[in-house]
C-alpha positions in Angstrom: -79.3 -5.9 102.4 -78.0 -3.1 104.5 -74.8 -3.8 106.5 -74.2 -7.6 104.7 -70.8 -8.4 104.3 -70.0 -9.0 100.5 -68.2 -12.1 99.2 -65.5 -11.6 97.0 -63.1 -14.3 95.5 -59.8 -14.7 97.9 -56.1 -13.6 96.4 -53.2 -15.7 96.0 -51.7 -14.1 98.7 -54.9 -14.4 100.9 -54.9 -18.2 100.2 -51.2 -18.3 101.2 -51.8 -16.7 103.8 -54.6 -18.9 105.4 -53.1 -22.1 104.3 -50.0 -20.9 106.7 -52.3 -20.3 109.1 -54.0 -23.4 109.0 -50.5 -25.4 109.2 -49.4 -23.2 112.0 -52.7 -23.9 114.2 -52.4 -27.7 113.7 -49.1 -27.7 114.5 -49.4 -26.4 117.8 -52.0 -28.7 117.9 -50.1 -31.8 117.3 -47.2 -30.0 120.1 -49.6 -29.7 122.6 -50.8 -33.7 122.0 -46.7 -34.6 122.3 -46.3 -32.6 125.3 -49.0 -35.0 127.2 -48.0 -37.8 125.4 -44.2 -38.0 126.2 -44.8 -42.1 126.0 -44.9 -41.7 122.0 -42.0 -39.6 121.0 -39.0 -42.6 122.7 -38.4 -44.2 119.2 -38.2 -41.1 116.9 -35.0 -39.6 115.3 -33.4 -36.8 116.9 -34.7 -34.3 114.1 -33.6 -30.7 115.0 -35.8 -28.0 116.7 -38.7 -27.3 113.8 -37.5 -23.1 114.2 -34.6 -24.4 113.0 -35.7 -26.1 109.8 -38.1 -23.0 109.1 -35.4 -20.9 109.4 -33.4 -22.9 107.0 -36.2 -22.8 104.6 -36.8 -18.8 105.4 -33.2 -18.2 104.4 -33.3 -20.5 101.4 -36.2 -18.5 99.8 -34.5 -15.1 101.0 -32.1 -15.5 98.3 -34.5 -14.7 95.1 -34.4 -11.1 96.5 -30.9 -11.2 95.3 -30.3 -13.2 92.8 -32.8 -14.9 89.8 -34.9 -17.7 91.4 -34.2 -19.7 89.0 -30.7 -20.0 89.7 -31.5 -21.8 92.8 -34.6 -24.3 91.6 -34.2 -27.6 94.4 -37.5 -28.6 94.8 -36.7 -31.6 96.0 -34.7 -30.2 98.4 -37.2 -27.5 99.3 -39.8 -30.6 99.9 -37.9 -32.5 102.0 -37.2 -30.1 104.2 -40.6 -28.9 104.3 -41.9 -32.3 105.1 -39.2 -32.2 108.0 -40.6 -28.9 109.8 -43.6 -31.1 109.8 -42.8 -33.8 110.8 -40.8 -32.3 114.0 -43.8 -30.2 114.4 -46.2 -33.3 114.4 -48.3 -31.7 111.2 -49.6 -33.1 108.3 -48.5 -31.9 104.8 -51.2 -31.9 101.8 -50.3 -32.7 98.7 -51.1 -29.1 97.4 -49.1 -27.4 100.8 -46.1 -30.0 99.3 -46.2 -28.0 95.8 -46.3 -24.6 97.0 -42.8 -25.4 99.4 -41.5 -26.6 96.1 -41.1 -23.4 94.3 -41.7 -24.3 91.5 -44.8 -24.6 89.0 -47.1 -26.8 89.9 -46.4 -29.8 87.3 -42.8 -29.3 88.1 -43.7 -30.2 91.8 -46.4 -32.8 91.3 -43.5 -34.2 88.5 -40.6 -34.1 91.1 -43.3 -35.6 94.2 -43.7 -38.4 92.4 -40.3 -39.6 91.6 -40.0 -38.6 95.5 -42.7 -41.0 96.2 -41.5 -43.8 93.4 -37.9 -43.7 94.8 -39.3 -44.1 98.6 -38.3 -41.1 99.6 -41.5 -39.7 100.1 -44.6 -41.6 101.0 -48.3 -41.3 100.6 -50.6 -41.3 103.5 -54.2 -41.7 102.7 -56.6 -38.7 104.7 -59.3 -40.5 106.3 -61.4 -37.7 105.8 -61.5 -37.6 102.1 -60.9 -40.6 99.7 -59.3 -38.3 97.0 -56.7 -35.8 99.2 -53.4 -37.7 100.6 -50.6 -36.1 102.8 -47.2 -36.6 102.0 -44.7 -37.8 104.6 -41.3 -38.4 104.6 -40.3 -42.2 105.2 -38.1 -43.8 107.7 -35.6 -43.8 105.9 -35.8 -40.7 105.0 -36.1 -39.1 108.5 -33.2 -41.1 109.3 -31.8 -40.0 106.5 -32.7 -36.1 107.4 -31.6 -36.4 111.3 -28.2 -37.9 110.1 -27.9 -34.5 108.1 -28.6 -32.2 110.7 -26.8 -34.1 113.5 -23.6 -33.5 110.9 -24.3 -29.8 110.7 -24.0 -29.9 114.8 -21.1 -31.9 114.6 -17.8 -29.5 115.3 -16.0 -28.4 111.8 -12.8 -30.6 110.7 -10.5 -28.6 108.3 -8.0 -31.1 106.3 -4.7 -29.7 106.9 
């Protein structure tokens, strides 16, 4: 087989890698079905610019090139804001995607989802393409909950006297 291309098994970083990819592409998918849909976005929360909350999450995990990662463990945290991004974005979050924003191991994360999901928090949305995978989304309350946060952070700085 002259010229064939070989198959070798894909890195960690590779899977990363096209797992980001992946997100990014049906995210811009899900913006461009806002942008001609303007009709569907009149009851959401006013959740910030999704840049913004990648940013956040960008700077959170700059930190472990200072300091020990595990000083910092919030996977909850980490997860909710994840599930934010995507939610501004109009994307979808696996189950699996959930765990890697966690992180943390992967028990820790499936451990932590599931008190997210137990404590309605979290919620689990079925995929209609496959009976076994489920996306994670956050629920009302909690993207109240989220936009309340991030309207504070806009809100001007009060110092007690």
């Amino acid at each position: 087989m002259c010229g064939a291309a070989r198959v070798r098994e894909m890195s960690e970083d590779d899977r990363l890698a096209l797992l980001r990819l992946s997100q990014q592409v049906e995210a811009i998918a899900h913006s461009i079905d806002r942008l001609t849909q303007p009709e569907a976005q009149a009851g959401q929360s006013q959740l910030p610019d999704p840049r913004m909350v990648r940013q956040l999450v960008a700077n959170r995990q700059a930190r472990v090139r200072f300091f020990d990662a595990e000083l910092f463990g919030d996977p909850a945290w980490d997860m909710l804001l994840d599930l934010t991004a995507a939610d501004c974005e109009g994307g979808q979050v696996s189950v699996t995607s959930l765990c890697i924003a966690a992180n943390v191991p992967a028990t820790t994360a499936l451990r932590w989802l599931t008190q997210m999901v137990e404590s309605g928090i979290f919620i689990r949305v079925p995929d209609p393409a496959g009976k076994r995978r489920a996306f994670i989304a956050l629920s009302d309350r909690s993207l109240t909950a989220m936009a309340g946060y991030f309207a504070s952070l806009r809100a001007p700085l009060t110092l007690a006297a």
